[in-house]
C-alpha positions, 0 to 999 in steps of 0.5 A: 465857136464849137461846131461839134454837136452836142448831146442836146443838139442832137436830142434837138434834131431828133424832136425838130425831125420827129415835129415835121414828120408829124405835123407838117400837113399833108394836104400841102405835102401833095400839092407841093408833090403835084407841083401845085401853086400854093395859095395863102393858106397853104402858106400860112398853114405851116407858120400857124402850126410853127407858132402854137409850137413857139417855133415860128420866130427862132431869131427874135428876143425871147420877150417878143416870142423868139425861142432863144436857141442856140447858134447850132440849133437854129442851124440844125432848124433849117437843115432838118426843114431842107431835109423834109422839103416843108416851105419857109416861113414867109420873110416879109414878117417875121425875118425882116418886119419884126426886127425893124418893129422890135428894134426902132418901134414904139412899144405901141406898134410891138403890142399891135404888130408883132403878136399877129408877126409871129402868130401867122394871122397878118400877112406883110408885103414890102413896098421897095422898089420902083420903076425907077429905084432898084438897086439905087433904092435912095432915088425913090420916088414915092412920095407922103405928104404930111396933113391934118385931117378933118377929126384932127388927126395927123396923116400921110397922103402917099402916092405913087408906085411900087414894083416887084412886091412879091405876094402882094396880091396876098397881103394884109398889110405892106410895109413901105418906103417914102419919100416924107422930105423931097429937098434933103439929100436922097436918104435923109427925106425918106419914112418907114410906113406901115400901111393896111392894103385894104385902105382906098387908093391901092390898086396891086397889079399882076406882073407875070414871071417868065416861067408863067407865075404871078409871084410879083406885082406892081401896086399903085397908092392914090392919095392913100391916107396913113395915120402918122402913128403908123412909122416907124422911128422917126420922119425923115429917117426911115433910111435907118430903118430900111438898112438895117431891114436889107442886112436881115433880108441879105443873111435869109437870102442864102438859103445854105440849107435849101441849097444843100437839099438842091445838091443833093438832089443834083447828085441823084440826077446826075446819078440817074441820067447817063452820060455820052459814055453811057454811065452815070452822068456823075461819072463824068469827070467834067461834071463831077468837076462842077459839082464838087467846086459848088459843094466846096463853096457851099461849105464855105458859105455855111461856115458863114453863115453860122459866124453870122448866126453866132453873132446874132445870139451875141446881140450883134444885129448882121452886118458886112457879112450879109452882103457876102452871104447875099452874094454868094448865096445866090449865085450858088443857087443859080449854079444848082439850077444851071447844073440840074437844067444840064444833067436832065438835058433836053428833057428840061425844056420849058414846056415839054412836060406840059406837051408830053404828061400823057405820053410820059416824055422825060423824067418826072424829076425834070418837071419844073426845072425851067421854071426854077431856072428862069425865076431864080435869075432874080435871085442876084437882084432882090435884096440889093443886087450883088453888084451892089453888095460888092460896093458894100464889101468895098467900102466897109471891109476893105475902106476903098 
């Protein structure tokens, strides 16, 4: 693959850049600037903006709305989004939903779903894991039971609980895991059901994070009523399904543009602060150490995920290589938060700046790092914890 950049990639990144600078709102600029929770339309301001451009669904098969970019230039998407610090397109729908819907729906569920997908008008949950099924996602509990209701119609009577739903106390609509056949083999009694949050029997509860957000929730389903029509691909088989929607969630997971945005502002961290010699902290050949072996495995894993990128415009669904780019691409945006949390020093305490705004103790630079460090702990577990990934990468690549 030809990783230099072209004439057209480069008059690409010149449009992609000059797009931002003059469209992204800023409204939400300021409030990301203030350090602000962002609500759900700050959220979906910038996928609308995205969508009348044709750019909110770069990975997509051209017929369903995708742009049909090149390899490089959905490379070159994400590193000028990093660049300006705009919010991502939230995943739920349009990175791991609508491949689900545009590869096992019928053509009923892509006319009704994937238009309000792309266009930023449905907001999607995911309805996962459970108290008792994490990482062992086949041991879910949640249960859909099939029956004839009063006007003929086939439904599902689903109950029971789902957790760590992020953004779930946004959510139009949610897109659930089932258990449709309690007496066959883990994953092979399991549906996918697409199910409007509004219906009666959902209840979502507020999980508070330990950095103090309400990021996650617990959601309980009561005897809520689904019409049949809305699975996807067939009873029993939802398995399928669910795979095929993690390899998707574990290639987004890493995040190489953000993480290279994050180094670079770790640069001018350890720029500014000073170490116990008294020069710059980047000086210190300790910490120079650290940030150089992360900017050598953050260049590896963006070699990575452009081979993913490359096979996915070949019509090559992610494969084993997700799991690497999952496993990796977290731990690195661990380190990143480990080593800004050491360069800003005592001044990244949690709750210091709060105590301190009007004496202006510390560095606005260090405002929130705590927070970014206690909530990119999950990072490693959602989407399949590595250890699982590890598991995967066993078994597929090296047949043990």
């Amino acid at each position: 693959m030809n990783l230099d950049f072209s004439p057209e990639d480069a008059a690409f990144r010149e449009e992609a850049r000059a797009f931002i600078a003059q469209n992204y709102p800023q409204e939400l600029r300021d409030k990301q600037n203030r350090g602000e929770d962002l609500g759900r339309e700050d959220y979906l301001s910038w996928h609308r903006i995205l969508a009348k451009k044709g750019w909110s669904a770069p990975s997509w098969p051209k017929e369903f709305g995708g742009t049909d970019w090149t390899p490089t230039q959905k490379y070159i998407w994400s590193e000028e989004q990093a660049r300006a610090d705009t919010i991502g397109i939230l995943p739920f729908g349009v990175a791991m939903l609508a491949p689900v819907i545009y590869t096992f729906g019928t053509q009923e569920q892509k006319e009704k779903f994937l238009p309000g997908i792309r266009d930023g008008q449905v907001w999607w949950c995911q309805g996962y894991s459970e108290p008792g099924a994490g990482s062992d996602l086949a041991s879910l509990k949640c249960k859909a039971e099939r029956v004839t209701g009063d006007d003929g119609k086939e439904y599902y009577i689903v109950n029971g609980q789902k957790t760590w739903t992020t953004l779930g106390q946004h959510a139009d609509w949610g897109f659930f895991l089932v258990r449709t056949d309690p007496n066959s083999k883990p994953q092979a009694g399991i549906s996918f059901l697409l199910i409007d949050m509004k219906t009666p029997g959902i209840e979502v509860r507020r999980i508070t994070t330990l950095e103090g957000g309400h990021e996650v929730n617990d959601v309980f389903l009561d005897n809520v009523k689904v019409p049949v029509e809305n699975r996807v691909f067939h009873e029993n088989q939802g398995w399928t399904c669910a795979k095929a929607l993690l390899a998707h969630e574990r290639s987004g997971i890493a995040g190489v543009a953000r993480s290279k945005r994050g180094l670079e502002r770790v640069r001018e961290i350890a720029t500014t602060e000073r170490s116990d010699a008294g020069g710059p902290l980047l000086a210190d050949p300790f910490f120079k150490r650290k940030v150089a072996e992360l900017e050598i495995d953050l260049t590896a894993l963006e070699f990575t995920e452009l081979r993913t990128l490359a096979g996915e415009s070949s019509g090559k669904g992610p494969g084993t290589e997700s799991s690497i780019l999952k496993i990796k691409g977290t731990e690195i945006q661990q380190r990143l938060h480990e080593l800004a949390l050491e360069a800003v020093g005592h001044y990244g305490a949690p709750y210091l700046r709060d105590l301190g705004h009007n004496a202006n103790i510390g560095p606005a630079y260090a405002e929130g790092l705590a927070g970014d460090y206690f909530n990119g702990r999950k990072t490693s577990i959602y989407g399949g914890s590595n250890e699982i990934q590890r598991n995967i990468i066993a078994k597929m690549v090296l047949g043990l």
